[in-house]
C-alpha positions as CSV (number, residue, x, y, z in Angstrom):
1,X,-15.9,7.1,2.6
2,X,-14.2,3.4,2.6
3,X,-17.0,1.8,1.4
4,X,-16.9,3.7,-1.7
5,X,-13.2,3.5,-3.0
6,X,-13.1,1.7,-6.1
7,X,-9.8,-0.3,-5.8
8,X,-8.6,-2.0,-9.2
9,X,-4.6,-2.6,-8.5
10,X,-2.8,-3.9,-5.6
11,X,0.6,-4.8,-5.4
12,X,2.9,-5.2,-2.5
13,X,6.3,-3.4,-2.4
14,X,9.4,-4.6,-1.0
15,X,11.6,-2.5,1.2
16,X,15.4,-2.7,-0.9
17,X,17.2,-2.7,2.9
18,X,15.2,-5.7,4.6
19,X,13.5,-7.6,1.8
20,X,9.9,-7.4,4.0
21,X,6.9,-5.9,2.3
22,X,6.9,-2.0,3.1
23,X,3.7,-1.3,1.8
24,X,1.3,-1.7,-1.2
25,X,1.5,0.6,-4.7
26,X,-2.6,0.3,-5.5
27,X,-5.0,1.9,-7.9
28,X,-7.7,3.5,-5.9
29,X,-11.0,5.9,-7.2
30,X,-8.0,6.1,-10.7
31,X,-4.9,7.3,-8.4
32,X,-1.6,5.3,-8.3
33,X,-1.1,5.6,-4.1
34,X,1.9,3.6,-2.0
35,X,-0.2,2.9,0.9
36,X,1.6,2.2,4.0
37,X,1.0,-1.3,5.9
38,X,-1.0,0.3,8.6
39,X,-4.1,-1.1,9.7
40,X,-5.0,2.6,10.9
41,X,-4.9,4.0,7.3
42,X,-7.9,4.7,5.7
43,X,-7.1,3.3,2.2
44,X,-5.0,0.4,3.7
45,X,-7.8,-0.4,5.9
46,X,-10.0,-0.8,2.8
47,X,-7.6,-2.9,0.8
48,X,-7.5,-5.3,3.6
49,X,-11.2,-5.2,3.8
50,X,-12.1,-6.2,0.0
51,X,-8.8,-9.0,0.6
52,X,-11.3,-10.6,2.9
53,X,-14.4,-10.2,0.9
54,X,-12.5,-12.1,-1.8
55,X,-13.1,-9.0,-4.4
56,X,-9.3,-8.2,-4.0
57,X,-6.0,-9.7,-4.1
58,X,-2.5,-7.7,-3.5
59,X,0.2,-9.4,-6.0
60,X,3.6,-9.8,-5.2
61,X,6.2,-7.4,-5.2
62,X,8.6,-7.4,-7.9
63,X,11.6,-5.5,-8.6
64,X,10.9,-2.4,-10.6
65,X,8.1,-1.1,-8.1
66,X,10.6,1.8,-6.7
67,X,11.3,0.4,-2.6
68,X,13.8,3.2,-2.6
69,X,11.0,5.8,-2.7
70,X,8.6,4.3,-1.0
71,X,10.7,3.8,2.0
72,X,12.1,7.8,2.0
73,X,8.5,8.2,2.1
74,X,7.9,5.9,5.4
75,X,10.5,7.7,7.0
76,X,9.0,11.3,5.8
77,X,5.7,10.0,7.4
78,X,7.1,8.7,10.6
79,X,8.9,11.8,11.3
80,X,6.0,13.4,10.9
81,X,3.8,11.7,13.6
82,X,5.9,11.4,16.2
């Protein structure tokens, strides 16, 4: 299924708390998804994947790209596979 995602956006997001990227807000198969920073996730996998094929780059963060929500939903996620 990786190989087929069609991946058009990526753009880090910055955690508001620590000021270290906290995951990446990308445009993948038409969906806006915040994709955690884990190598294990299918999508993040992928973006890391075209990165080193050259066909992608991930921009910076900047400071309207919502950390606040991303991060409740890190926590959300964590919670949820412990």
């Amino acid at each position: 299924m990786g190989d087929n995602m069609n991946i058009t956006t990526a753009q880090y997001i910055t955690d508001i708390l620590s000021g270290n990227n906290s995951g990446v807000k990308a445009t993948i198969d038409g969906q806006e998804l915040l994709v955690p920073l884990d190598p294990a996730n299918r999508h993040y996998a992928e973006i890391l994947k075209q990165v080193e094929a050259g066909t992608l780059t991930i921009a910076d963060a900047d400071e309207l790209n919502h950390p606040l929500i991303f991060n409740s939903l890190n926590c959300r996620q964590s919670i949820n596979t412990v």
